[in-house]
Every structure is written in structure tokens, then in C-alpha cells.
NUPA-641116 format. One record per residue (C-alpha): x, y, z; residue in one letter. Coordinates in steps of 0.5 Angstrom, whole numbers. Layout:
+-------+-------+-------+------+
|    px |    py |    pz | zanu |
+-------+-------+-------+------+
|     X |     Y |     Z |    a |
...
+-------+-------+-------+------+
This chain:
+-------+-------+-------+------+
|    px |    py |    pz | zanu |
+-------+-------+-------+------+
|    42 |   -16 |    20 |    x |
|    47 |   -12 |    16 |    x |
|    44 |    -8 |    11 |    x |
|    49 |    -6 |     4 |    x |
|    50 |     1 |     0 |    x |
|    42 |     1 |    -3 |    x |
|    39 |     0 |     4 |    x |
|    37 |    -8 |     3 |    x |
|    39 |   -14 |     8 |    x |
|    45 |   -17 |     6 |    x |
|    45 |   -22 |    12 |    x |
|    41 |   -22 |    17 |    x |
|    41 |   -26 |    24 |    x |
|    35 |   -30 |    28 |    x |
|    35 |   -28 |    36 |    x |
|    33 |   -35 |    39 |    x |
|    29 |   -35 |    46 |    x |
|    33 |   -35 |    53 |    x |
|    35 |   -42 |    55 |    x |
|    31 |   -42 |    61 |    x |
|    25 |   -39 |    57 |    x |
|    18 |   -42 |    60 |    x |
|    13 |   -46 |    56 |    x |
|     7 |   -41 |    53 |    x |
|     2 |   -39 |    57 |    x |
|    -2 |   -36 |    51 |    x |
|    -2 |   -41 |    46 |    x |
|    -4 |   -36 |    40 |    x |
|     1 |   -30 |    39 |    x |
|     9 |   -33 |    40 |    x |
|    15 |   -30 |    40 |    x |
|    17 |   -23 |    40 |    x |
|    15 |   -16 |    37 |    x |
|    17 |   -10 |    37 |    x |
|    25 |   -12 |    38 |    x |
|    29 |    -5 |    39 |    x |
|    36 |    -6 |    41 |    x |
|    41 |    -2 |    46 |    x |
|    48 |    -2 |    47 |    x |
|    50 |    -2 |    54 |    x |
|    57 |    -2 |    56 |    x |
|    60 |    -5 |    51 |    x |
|    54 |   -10 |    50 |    x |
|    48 |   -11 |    46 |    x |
|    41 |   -11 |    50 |    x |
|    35 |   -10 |    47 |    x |
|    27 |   -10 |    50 |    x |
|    21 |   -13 |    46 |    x |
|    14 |   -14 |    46 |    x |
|    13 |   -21 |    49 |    x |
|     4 |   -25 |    48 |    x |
|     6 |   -31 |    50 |    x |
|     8 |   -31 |    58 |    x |
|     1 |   -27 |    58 |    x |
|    -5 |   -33 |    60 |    x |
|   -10 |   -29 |    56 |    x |
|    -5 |   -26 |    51 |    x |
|    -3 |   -19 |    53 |    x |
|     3 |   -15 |    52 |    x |
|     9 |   -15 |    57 |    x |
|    16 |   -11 |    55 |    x |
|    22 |   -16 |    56 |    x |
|    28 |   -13 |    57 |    x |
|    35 |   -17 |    56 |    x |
|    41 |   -19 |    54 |    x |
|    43 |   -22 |    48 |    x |
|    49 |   -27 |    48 |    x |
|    53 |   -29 |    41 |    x |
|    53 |   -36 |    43 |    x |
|    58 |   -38 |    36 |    x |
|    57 |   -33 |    29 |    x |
|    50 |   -36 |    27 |    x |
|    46 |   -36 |    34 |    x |
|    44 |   -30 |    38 |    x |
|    39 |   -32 |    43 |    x |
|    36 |   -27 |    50 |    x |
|    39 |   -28 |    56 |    x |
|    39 |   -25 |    63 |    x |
|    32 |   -23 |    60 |    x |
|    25 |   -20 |    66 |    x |
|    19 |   -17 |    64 |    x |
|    18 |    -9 |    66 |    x |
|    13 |    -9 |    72 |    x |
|     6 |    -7 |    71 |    x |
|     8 |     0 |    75 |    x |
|    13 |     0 |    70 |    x |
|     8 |     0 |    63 |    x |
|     4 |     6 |    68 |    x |
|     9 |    10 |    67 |    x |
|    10 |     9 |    60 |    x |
|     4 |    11 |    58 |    x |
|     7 |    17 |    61 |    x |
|     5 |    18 |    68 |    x |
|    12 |    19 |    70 |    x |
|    16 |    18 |    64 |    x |
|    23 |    21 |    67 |    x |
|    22 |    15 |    72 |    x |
|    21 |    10 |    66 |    x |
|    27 |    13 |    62 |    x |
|    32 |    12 |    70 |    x |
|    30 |     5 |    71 |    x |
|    31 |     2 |    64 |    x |
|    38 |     5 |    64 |    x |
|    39 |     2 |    72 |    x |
|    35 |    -5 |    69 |    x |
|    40 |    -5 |    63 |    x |
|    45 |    -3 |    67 |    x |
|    44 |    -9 |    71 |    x |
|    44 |   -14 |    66 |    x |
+-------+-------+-------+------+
């Protein structure tokens, strides 16, 4: 997204599902929520929230990298969810640990 002098979006770009993104497992919520994008090494990532790999529909943290395939497609790629332990300490149980292994995951990408 671009944004001009007043702040209001003067382009703005779909980021499509990974190529090999499973079938939804929970039917009602799809896509992605939350989208927070990082620049890592000279590449963009981002993590999101994601429903849908979730058979009753709960939240799961997606972090990824994001790949211009031409000038009009974005699409996830590299993509994995953070582990349960890893939601755990982002509730802040070990926050700092959280905050070291999104930068190893992100490095990793």
C-alpha cells in the first residue's frame, strides 16, 4: 500500500496464500487477520493471524516470507505457524524468549 500526502491509500496490493497453502480446515473465517509486516535482511516478512488451519476455527500466529511474484502479485511464502509454547510466552510468560525466536524464525525464512 502507498499512502499520498493526506495519508489516504493511493495504491494498494493483495497479498495472495502461499502456493502450497492447505485446503481450510475451519470453513467459516478464511484468510488472514492482523497482517503486521517486517523487514528482515533486506526482505519483507510478515506474521498474521490465520482461523482457517484451525478445525474449530482458533487462532494460529503464521509467520512468512512475502515474495513479489510480478508488480501486481505479493503471495506468502516460506510460511509455518508459531507453536503453542510459543503463544505461551506471548501472553507473557517469557516475553523475551518470544521476541529471540521470532527474530531466529524470521531469520530463518
Amino acid at each position: 500500500m502507498k499512502l499520498d500526502d493526506s495519508l489516504a491509500p493511493s495504491t494498494c496490493r493483495e497479498v495472495l496464500v502461499p502456493n502450497d497453502w492447505p485446503s481450510p480446515a475451519y470453513q467459516i473465517v478464511q484468510g488472514s487477520e492482523d497482517i503486521r509486516l517486517v523487514s528482515q535482511s533486506g526482505r519483507l516478512s510478515a506474521s498474521a493471524t490465520i482461523r482457517g488451519l484451525d478445525s474449530e476455527g482458533l487462532c494460529e500466529i503464521v509467520l512468512a516470507r512475502i515474495n513479489a511474484e510480478r508488480l501486481e502479485n505479493f503471495r506468502f511464502s516460506a510460511w509455518h505457524t508459531i507453536s503453542k509454547v510459543e503463544r505461551r510466552c506471548a501472553k507473557g510468560v517469557i516475553k523475551e524468549k518470544l521476541f529471540g525466536r521470532c527474530r531466529e524464525l524470521l531469520t530463518d525464512l
